[in-house]
MIRO-785065 format. One record per residue: residue in one letter; y, x, z of N, C-alpha, C in turn. Coordinates in steps of 0.1 Angstrom, whole numbers, plus 2048, in hexadecimal, padded with zeros to 3 digits. Layout:
<rs>
AYXZYXZYXZ...
</rs>
This chain:
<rs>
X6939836A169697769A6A397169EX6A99716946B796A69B6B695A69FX6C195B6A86BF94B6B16C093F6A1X6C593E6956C69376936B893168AX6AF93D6866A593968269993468FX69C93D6996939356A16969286A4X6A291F6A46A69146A769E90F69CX69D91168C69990B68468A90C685X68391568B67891268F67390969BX6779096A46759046AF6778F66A8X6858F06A56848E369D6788DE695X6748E668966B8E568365C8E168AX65D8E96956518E969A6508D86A2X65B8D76AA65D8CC6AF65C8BE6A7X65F8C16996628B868F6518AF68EX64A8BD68B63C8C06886338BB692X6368BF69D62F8BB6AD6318A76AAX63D8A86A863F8986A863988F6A0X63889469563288A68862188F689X61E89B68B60A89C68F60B88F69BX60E88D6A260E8846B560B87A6B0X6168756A461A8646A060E864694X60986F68F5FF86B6875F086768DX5EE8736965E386F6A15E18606A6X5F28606AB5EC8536B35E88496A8X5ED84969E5EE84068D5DF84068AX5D684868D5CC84C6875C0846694X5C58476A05BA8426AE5BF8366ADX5C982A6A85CB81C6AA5C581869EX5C281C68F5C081B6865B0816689X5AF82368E59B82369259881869FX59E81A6A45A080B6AF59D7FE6A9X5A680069D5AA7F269959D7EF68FX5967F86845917F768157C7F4688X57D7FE6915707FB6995747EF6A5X57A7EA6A457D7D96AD5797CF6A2X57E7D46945747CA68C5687CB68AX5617D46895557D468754A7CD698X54D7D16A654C7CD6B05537BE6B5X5607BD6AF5637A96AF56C7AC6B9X56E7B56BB5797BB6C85887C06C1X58D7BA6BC59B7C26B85AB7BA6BEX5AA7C96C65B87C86D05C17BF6C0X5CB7BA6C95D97B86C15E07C46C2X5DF7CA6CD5ED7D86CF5EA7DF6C3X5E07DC6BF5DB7E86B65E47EA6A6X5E67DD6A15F17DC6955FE7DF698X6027DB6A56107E16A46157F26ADX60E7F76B260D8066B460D80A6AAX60480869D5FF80D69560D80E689X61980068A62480468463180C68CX62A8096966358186A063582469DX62482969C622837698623838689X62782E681629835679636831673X64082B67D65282E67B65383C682X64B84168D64E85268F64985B68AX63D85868563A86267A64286566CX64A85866965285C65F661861666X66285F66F66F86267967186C677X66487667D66088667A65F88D672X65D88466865A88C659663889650X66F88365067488664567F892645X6838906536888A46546808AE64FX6758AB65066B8B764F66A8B663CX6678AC63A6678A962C6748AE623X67E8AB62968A8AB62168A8C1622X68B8C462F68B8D262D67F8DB625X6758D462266C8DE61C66D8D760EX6768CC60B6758CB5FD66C8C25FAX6628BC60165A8AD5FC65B8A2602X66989D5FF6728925FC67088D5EFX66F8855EE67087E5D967F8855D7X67D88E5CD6828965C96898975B8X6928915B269088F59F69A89959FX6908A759C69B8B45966998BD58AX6978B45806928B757569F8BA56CX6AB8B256F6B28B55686BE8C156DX6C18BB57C6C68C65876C38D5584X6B48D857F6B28E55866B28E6576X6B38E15686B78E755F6C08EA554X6CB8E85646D98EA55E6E08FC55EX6E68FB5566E990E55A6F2915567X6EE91B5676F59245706F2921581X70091E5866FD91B595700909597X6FF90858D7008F858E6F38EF598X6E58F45956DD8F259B6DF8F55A9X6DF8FE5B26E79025BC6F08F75C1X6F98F95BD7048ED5C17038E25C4X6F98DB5B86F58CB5B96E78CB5C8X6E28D75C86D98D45D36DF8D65E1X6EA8E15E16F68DC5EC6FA8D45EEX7028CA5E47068C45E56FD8B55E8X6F28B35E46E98AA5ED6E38AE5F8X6E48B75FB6DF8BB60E6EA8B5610X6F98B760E7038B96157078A6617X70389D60E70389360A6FC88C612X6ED8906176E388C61D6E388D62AX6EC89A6306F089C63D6FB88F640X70588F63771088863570B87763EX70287563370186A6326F686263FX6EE86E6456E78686526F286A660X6F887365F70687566870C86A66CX71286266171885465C711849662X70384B6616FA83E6616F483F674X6F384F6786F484E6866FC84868DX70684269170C8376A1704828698X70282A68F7018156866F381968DX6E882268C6DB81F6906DE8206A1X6E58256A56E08276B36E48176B8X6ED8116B26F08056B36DF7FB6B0X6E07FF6A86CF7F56A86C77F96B1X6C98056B76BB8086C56C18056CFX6D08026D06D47F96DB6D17ED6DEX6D17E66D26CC7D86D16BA7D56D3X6B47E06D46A57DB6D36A17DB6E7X6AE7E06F06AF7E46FE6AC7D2700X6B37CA6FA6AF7BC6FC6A07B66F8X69A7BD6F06877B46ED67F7BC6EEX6757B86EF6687C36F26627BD6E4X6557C86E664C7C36DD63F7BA6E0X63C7AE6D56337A26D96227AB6E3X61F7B56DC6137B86DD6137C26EBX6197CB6E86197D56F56247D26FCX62C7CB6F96397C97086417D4705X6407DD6FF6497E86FB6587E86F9X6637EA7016707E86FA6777ED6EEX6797E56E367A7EC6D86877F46D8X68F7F76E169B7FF6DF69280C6DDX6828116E467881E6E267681A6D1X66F80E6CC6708116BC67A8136B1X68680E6BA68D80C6AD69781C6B2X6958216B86978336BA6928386B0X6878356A768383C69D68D83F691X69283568F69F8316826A783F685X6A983D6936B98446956B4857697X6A28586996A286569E69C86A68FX6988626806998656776A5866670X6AF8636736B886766D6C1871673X6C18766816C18816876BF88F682X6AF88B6816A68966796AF89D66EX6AF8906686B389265B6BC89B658X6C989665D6D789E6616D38AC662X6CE8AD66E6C78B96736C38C4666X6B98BD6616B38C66546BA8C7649X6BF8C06446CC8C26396D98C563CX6DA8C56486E98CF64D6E18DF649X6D78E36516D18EC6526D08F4647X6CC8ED6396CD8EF62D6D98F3626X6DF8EB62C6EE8EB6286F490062DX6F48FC63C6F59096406F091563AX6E691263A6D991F6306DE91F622X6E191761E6E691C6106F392460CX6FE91E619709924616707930621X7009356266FC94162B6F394D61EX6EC9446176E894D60D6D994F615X6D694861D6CA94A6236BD93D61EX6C49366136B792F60E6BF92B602X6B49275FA6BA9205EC6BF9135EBX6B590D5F36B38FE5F36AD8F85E8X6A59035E56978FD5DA68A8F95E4X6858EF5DE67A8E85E866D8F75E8X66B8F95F86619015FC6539015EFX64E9105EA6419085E26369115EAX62C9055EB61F90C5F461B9195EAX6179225F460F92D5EB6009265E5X5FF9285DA5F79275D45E792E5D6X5DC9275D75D19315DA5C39335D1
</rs>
């Protein structure tokens, strides 16, 4: 296997490891939060964990989203244009999409600098750890639509959205 698809696996996998974690924990604060009402017991930490794990769950998933193609997607008219036109316009928004979280990376890391100064009300948490989500979803991002970008002009992917085998 050559190193560059294993890198795209390993990432993927990593991508994937991250956003299942942030869902778990999304899904044990949820149930927390929910059986403290029925019992009269409901932590406070419990509402705001609950929007942590799910600024990392989407942190992790929209790399993952954007490379397999289930991103909101309007390519109705894109993919029924002739020739290699289709092609191009989906290069040319990876290449757009890479572009544009590249750009938006030092402005976010600048906001996870600023959260080094507050914590959070409920867990004491310092939010420069939440507000890392911003900056490691748009990382991602880069990451996967460069990737796209590469694969395409390598001739090693279309950059048509992945379709599940049907069963």
């Amino acid at each position: 296997m050559p190193a560059a698809e294993r890198l795209i696996l390993i990432l993927t996998w990593l991508a994937r490891l991250g956003a299942g974690l942030a869902f778990a924990v999304l899904i044990g604060t949820v149930l927390i939060q929910v059986l403290g009402r029925f019992t009269g017991i409901a932590p406070v930490w419990t509402e705001e964990l609950t929007r942590y794990a799910l600024l990392f769950m989407v942190a992790f998933g929209a790399g993952l989203a954007f490379r397999s193609g289930d991103l909101v997607n309007v390519d109705v008219i894109c993919e029924s244009l002739p020739g290699r036109a289709p092609w191009v316009l989906r290069l040319l928004a990876a290449a757009v999409t890479a572009g544009l979280a590249l750009y938006l990376l030092p402005h976010a890391w600048r906001y996870v600098a600023i959260g080094r100064m507050q914590t959070s009300p409920a867990l004491g948490v310092r939010m420069d750890a939440v507000h890392a989500s911003v900056w490691l979803m748009l990382a991602l991002l880069a990451v996967f639509a460069g990737l796209r970008v590469v694969g395409m002009l390598a001739g090693t992917e279309t950059g048509k959205p992945e379709k599940p085998e049907e069963e």
